[in-house]
C-alpha positions as CSV (number, residue, x, y, z in Angstrom):
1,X,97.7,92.3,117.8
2,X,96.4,94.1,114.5
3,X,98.5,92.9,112.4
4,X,97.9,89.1,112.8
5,X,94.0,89.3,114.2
6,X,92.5,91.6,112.0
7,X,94.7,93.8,109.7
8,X,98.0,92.4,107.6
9,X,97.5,88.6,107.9
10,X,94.2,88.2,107.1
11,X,93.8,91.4,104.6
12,X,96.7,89.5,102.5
13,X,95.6,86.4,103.0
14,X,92.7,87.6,101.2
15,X,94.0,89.8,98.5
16,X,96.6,86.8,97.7
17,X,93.3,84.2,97.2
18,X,91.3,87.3,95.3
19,X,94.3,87.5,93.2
20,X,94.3,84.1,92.4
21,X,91.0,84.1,91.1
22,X,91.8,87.2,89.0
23,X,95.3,86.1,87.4
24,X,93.3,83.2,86.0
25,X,90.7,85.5,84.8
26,X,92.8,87.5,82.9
27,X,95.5,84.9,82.0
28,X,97.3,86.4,79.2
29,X,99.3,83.4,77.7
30,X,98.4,81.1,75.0
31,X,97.9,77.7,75.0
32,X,97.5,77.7,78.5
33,X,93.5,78.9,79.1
34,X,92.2,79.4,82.7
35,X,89.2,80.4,84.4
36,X,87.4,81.1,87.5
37,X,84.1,80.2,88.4
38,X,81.7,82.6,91.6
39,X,84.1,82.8,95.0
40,X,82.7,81.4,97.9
41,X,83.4,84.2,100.9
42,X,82.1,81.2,103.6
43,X,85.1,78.5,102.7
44,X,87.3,81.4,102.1
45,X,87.1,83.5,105.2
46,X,87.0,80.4,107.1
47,X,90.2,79.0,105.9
48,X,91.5,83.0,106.7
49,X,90.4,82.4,110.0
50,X,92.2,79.2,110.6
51,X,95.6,80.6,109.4
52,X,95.3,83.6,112.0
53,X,94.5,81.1,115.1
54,X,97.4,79.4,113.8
55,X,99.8,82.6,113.7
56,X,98.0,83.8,116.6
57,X,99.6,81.0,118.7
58,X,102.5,80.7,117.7
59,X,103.7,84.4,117.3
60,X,101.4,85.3,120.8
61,X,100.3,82.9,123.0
62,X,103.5,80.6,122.3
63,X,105.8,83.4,122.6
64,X,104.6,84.5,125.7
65,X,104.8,80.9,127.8
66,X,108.2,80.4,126.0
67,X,109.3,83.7,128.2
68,X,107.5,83.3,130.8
69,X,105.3,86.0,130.4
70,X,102.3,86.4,132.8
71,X,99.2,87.3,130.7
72,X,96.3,88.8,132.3
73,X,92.8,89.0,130.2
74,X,90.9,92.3,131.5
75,X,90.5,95.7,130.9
76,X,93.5,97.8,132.0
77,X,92.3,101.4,133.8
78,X,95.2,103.8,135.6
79,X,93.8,104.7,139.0
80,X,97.1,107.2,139.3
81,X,100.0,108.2,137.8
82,X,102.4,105.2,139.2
83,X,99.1,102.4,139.6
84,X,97.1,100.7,136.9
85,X,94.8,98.3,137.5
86,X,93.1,95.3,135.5
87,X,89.6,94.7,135.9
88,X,90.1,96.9,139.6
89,X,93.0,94.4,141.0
90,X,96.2,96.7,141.2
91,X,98.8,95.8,139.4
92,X,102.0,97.7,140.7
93,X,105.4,98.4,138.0
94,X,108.1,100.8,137.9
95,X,107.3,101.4,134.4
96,X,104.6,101.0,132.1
97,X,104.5,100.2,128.2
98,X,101.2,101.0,126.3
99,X,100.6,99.1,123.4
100,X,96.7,99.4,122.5
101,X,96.9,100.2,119.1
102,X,94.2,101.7,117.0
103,X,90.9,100.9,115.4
104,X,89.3,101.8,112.5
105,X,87.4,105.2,112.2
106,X,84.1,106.1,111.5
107,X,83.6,108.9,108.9
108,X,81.7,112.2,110.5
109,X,79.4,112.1,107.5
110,X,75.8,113.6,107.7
111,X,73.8,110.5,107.8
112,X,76.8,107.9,108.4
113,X,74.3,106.8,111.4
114,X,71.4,105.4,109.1
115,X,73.6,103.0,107.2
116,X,75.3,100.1,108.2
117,X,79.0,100.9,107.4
118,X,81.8,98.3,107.2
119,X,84.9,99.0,108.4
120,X,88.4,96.3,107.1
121,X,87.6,94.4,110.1
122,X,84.3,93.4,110.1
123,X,84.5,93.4,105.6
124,X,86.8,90.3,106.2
125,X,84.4,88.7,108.0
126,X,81.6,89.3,105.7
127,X,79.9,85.1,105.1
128,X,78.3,86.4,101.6
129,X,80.2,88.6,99.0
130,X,78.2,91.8,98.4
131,X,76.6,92.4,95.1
132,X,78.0,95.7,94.8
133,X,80.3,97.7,97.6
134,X,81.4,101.5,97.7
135,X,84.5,102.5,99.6
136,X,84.9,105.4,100.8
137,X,88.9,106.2,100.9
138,X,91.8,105.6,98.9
139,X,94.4,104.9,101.0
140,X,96.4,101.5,101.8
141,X,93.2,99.8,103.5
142,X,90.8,101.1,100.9
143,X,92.7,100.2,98.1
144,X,93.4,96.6,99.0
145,X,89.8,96.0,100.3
146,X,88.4,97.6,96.7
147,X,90.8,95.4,94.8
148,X,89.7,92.3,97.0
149,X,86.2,92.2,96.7
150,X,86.4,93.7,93.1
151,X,88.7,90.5,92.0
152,X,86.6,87.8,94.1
153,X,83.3,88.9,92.1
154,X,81.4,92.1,93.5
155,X,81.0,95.3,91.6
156,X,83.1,98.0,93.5
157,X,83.4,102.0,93.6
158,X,86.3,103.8,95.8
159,X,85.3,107.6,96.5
160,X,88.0,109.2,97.2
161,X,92.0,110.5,96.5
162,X,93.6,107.5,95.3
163,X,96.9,106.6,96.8
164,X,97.5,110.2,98.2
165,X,100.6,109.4,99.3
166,X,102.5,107.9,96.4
167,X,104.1,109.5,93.7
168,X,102.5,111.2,91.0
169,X,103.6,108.7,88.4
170,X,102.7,105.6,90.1
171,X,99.4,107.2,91.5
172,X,98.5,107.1,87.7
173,X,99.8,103.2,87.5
174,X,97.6,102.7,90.3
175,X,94.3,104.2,88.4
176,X,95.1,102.4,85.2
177,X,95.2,99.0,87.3
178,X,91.7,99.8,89.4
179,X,90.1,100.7,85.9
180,X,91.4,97.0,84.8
181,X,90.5,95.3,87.8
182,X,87.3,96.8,87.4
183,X,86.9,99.4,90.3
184,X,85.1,102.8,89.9
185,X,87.1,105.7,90.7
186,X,85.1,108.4,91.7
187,X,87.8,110.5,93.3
188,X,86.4,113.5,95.4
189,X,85.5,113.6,99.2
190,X,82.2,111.8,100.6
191,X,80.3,114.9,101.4
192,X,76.7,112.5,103.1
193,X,75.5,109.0,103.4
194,X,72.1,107.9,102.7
195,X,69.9,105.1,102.8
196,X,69.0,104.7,99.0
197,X,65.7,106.3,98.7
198,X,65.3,104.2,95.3
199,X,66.5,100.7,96.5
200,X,65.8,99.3,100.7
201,X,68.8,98.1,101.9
202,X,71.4,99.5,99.9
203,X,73.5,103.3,100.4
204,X,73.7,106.3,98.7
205,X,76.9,107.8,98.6
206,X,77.3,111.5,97.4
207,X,80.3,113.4,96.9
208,X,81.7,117.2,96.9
209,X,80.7,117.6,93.9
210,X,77.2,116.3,93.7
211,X,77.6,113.1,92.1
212,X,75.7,110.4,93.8
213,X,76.9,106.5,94.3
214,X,74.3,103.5,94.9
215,X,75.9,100.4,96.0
216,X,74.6,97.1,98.4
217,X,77.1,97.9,101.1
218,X,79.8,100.6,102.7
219,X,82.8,100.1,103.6
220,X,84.9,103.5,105.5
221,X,88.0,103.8,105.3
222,X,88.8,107.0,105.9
223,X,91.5,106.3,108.6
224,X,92.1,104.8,112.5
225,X,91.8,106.1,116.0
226,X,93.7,105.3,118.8
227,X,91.9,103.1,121.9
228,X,92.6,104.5,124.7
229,X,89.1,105.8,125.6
230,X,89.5,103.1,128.9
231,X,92.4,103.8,130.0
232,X,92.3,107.4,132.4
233,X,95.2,108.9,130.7
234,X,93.9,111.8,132.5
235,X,94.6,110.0,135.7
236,X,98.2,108.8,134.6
237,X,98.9,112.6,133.3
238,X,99.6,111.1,129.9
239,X,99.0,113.7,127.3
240,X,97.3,113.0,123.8
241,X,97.2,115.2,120.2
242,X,93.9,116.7,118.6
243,X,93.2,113.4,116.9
244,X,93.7,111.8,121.0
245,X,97.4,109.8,119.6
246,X,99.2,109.1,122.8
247,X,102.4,111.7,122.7
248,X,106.1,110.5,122.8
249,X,109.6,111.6,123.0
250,X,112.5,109.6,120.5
251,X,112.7,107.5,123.4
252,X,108.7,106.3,123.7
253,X,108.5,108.0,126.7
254,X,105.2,110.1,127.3
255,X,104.6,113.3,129.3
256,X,104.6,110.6,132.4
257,X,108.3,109.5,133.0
258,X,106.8,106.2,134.1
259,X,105.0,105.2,131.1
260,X,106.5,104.8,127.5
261,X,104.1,104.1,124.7
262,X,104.7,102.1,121.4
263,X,102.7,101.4,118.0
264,X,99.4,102.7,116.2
265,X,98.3,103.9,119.9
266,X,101.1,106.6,119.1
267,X,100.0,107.7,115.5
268,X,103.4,106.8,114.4
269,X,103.8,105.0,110.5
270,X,101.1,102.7,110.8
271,X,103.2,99.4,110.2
272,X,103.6,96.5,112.2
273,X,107.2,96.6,111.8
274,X,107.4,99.7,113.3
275,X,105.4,99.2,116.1
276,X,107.8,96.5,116.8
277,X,110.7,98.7,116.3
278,X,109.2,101.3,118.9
279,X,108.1,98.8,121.4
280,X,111.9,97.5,121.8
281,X,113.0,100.6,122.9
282,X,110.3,101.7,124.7
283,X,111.2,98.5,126.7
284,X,114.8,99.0,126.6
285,X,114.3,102.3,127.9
286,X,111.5,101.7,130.5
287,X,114.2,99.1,131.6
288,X,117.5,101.3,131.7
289,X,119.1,100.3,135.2
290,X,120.4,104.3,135.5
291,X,116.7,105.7,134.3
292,X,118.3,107.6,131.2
293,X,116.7,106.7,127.8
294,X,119.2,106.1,125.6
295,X,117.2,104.0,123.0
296,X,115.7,105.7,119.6
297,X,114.6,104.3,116.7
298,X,116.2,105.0,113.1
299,X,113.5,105.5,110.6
300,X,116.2,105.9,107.8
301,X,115.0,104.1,104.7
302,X,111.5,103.3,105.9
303,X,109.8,101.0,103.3
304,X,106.1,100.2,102.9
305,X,103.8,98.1,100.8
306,X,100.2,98.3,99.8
307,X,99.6,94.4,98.7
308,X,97.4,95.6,95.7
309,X,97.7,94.1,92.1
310,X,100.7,95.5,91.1
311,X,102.0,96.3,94.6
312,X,102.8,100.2,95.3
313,X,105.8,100.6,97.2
314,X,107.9,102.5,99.0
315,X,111.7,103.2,101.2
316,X,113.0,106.2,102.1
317,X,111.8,109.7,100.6
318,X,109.4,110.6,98.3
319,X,110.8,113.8,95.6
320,X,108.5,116.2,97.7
321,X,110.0,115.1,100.8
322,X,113.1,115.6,99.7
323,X,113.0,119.0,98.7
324,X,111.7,119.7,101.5
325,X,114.2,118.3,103.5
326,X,116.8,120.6,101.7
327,X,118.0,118.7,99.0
328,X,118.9,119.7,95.5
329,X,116.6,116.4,94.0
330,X,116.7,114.8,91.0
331,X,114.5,111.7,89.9
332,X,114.6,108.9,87.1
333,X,111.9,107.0,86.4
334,X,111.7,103.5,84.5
335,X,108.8,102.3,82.5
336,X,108.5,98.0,83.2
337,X,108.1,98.2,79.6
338,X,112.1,98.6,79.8
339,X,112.2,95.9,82.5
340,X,113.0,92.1,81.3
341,X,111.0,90.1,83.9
342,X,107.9,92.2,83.4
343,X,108.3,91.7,79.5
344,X,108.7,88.0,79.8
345,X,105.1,87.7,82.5
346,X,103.9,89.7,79.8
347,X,103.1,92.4,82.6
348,X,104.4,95.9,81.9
349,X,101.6,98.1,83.7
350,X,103.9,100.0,86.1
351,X,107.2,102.2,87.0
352,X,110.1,102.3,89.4
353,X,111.4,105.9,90.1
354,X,114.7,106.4,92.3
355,X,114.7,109.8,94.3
356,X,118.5,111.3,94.9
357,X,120.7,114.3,96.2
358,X,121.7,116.0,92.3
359,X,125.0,116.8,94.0
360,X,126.3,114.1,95.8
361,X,124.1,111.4,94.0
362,X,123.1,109.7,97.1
363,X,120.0,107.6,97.3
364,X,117.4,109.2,98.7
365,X,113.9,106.9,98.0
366,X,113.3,103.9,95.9
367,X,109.4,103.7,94.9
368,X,107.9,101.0,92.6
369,X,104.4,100.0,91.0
370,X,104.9,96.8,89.7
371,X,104.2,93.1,90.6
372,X,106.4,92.0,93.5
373,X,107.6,96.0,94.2
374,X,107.2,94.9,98.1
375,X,110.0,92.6,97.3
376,X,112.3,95.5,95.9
377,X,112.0,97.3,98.5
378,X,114.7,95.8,101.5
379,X,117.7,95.8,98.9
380,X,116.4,99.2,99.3
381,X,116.3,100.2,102.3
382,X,119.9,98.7,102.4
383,X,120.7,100.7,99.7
384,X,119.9,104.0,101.5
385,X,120.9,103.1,104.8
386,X,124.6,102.1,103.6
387,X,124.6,106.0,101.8
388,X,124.9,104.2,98.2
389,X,124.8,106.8,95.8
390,X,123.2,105.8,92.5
391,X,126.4,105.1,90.5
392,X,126.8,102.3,93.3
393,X,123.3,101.2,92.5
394,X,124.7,101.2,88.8
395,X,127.5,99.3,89.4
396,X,126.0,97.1,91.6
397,X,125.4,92.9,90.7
398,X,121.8,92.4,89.3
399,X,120.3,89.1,88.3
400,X,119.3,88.6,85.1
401,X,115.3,88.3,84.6
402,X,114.4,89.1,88.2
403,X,112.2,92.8,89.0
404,X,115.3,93.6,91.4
405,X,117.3,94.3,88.5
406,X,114.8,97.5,87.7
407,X,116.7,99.1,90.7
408,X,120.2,99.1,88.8
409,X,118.0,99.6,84.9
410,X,116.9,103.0,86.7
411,X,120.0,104.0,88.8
412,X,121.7,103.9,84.9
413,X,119.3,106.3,84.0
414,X,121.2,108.6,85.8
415,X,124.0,108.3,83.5
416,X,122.0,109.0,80.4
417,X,122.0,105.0,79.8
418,X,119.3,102.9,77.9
419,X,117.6,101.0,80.0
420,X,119.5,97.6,78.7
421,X,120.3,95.0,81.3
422,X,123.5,92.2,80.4
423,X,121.2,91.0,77.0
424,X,118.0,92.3,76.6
C-alpha cells in the first residue's frame, strides 16, 4: 500500500498544490497578474490526508469486501517452509504471495544518528514548512520532495547526482528548472552529517569534496529497503540479495516453490504499476491447477514519470541501454522551442529525444522533459510495443497544438525534416 498511503498519492497531491502556488508566482502572461501569498502545510497536508483515506477505501478496503477477501491485521512470521503464521495463529496455504514492499532508507553517514533526518514519508506529514531543508539525493523522490517544499515557500539544497538516470540532455533541463525553481544544486555525495555547531537545531551537511551545507531540516533520500526483517525468510528458505531484495524467477517464484513474491519487496522498477503487473502473475502462477508457472511479465516499453515541474519521463530504452543491448543506435532530439503547445504556454524549458535501431529504424525509447511528458509517454509505450519504427511515428496522425505532437516533430527529425508541424 505505498503508493496510495504514503508515496505516489500523496507525494502528487502535493507537488500538484506546490505547483499551483508556483505557476501563479511565476505567471508569465500579461494582463492576467497572479500571486501567491505563505502556504499553510497544516490545511494542506490535512486535505492530503483526507484524499488518501478516501482512495484508501475504495481501491483497498472496498476492493477487498467486494471479493470477498478475508483480511487479517497482524504481523505475518513463517514458522516453516509450508506454515506462516499471523500474530502466532497458523494460517495454512498451498502457496504464498509476499507483497511487503519497501521503506525508505537511512543513509550510513558518520553522524546520521545526531540529527533528526526526514525521510518522503514522514516530510509529507510535516504540520509547519521548514525554513530551510537539505536533501540529500537526486533521484525521483528527492527531486519531487526538493521541488515541493522549494515551490510552497522554504529555502531548499539537493546534494547529490541529479536525475542519474535520465538522459544527459534532459539531466541538464532538469538543472536549469531547479535553478528556476530556486533549489541549490550541490551535486556530490554526502560524505557526514552534523548537528550545526554554529546554529542548535539545524544540520550541517558536508560533501566529498569539503563543502559544507547549513539547513533547518534533512531530508534522505538516498533510496529504499525491503521489510522483511519480521518475516523468518530464513525459516521459509527464501533467499535475499546483498541489499536483502527478496529473489525471483520470471515467474515470481522465490528459491521456495511455495512462495512467489511481487513488488518493491523484490527490488524490481520501483513503480506501482509494476508491482501490480508482478503480483498478477505471481497469483496466476501460485494458482496454476498443474503447478507449472507459465505467467511472466513483459517489461517492453516500460515508461516512468518523476512528477517534477516540467515532468522527466521515460518508455523503453535509454541510448546507453541500447547500445548495450546490441544495437547500432541513433538519437534525435527536439528542443520545445520547436514545439507549438509549449510556444503558445509560453513554456519552452525542455526536450524530447527518441532512441532507435540505425538499421531498421525501430523505436527503441521515447524520453521527454517538458510539462505534461508523463502524458506522452503511453502513446509511447504503444509505439514500441507495436515495433513502430520512426517513419511510422512520422507518418503517424498528431493533433495540432497538443505536446503529443513533439513525438511525430522529433520522429521527422530522422528524415532530416524541420521541426514544422501542419502550420506553425
Amino acid at each position: 500500500g505505498t503508493c496510495v498511503n504514503v508515496g505516489c498519492v500523496p507525494s502528487k497531491f502535493l507537488l500538484a498544490g506546490s505547483g499551483r502556488r508556483d505557476a501563479a508566482l511565476t505567471n508569465p502572461f500579461d494582463g492576467v497578474p497572479t500571486s501567491a501569498g505563505p502556504a499553510n502545510l497544516t490545511d494542506l497536508v490535512a486535505q492530503k490526508n483526507k484524499v488518501v483515506a478516501g482512495l484508501r477505501r475504495a481501491k483497498y478496503a472496498d476492493v477487498a469486501a467486494a471479493h470477498g477477501f478475508d483480511v487479517r491485521s497482524g504481523t505475518a512470521r513463517f514458522a516453516a517452509p509450508d506454515l506462516l503464521e499471523v500474530d502466532g495463529q497458523p494460517l495454512p496455504a498451498n502457496a504464498y504471495l509476499l507483497a511487503t514492499g519497501a521503506t525508505p532508507a537511512v543513509p550510513d553517514l558518520p553522524g546520521i544518528g545526531d540529527v533528526e533526518v526526514l525521510s518522503s514519508t514522514t516530510a509529507m506529514e510535516l504540520s509547519e514548512l521548514p525554513e530551510s531543508l537539505v536533501v540529500v539525493g537526486g533521484g525521483y523522490v528527492g527531486m519531487e520532495q526538493a521541488q515541493i517544499f522549494a515551490d510552497l515557500g522554504s529555502t531548499v539544497t539537493l546534494v547529490g547526482r541529479l536525475a542519474p538516470n535520465a538522459e544527459p540532455e534532459l539531466r541538464e533541463v532538469m538543472r536549469t528548472a531547479f535553478a528556476r525553481h530556486g533549489i541549490t544544486l550541490v551535486q556530490e555525495h554526502a560524505t557526514a552529517v552534523a548537528p550545526d555547531p554554529q546554529s542548535a537545531g539545524r544540520v550541517l551537511v558536508t560533501t566529498a569534496s569539503g563543502q559544507q551545507v547549513r539547513a533547518g531540516q534533512l531530508l534522505a533520500a538516498t533510496g529504499r529497503t525491503p521489510r522483511t526483517a519480521a518475516l523468518n525468510l530464513d525459516a521459509a528458505g527464501v533467499k535475499t540479495d546483498d541489499r536483502g531484495f527478496v529473489v525471483v524467477d520470471e515467474a515470481q517464484r522465490t528459491s521456495n516453490p511455495a512462495v512467489f513474491a511481487a513488488g518493491d519487496v523484490t527490488g524490481g522498477p520501483q513503480f506501482v504499476y509494476v508491482a501490480a503487473a508482478q503480483g498478477r502473475v505471481a497469483a496466476r502462477n501460485a494458482l496454476a491447477a498443474t503447478g507449472e508457472a507459465t505467467g511472466r511479465v513483459d517489461y517492453t516499453g516500460l515508461p516512468s514519470v518523476i512528477f517534477t515541474r516540467p515532468h522527466l519521463a521515460s518508455a523503453g530504452l535509454t541510448e546507453a541501454q541500447a547500445l548495450a543491448a546490441g544495437h547500432n543506435c541513433d538519437c534525435r532530439t527536439l528542443d520545445l522551442a520547436d514545439v507549438p503547445r509549449a510556444l503558445a504556454n509560453l513554456d519552452t524549458l525542455g526536450a524530447v529525444k527518441l532512441v532507435a535501431d540505425a538499421t531498421t529504424g525501430q523505436l527503441l525509447g521515447v524520453h521527454a522533459a517538458a510539462v505534461s511528458a508523463g502524458e506522452l509517454m503511453l502513446a509511447a509505450t504503444y509505439a514500441i510495443k507495436a515495433g513502430m519504427t520512426v517513419d511510422d511515428l512520422a507518418d503517424t496522425w498528431a493533433p495540432y497544438l497538443t505536446m503529443a505532437e513533439s513525438l511525430r516533430l522529433t520522429a521527422g527529425l530522422f528524415r532530416n525534416h524541420l521541426p514544422t508541424s501542419c502550420c506553425a
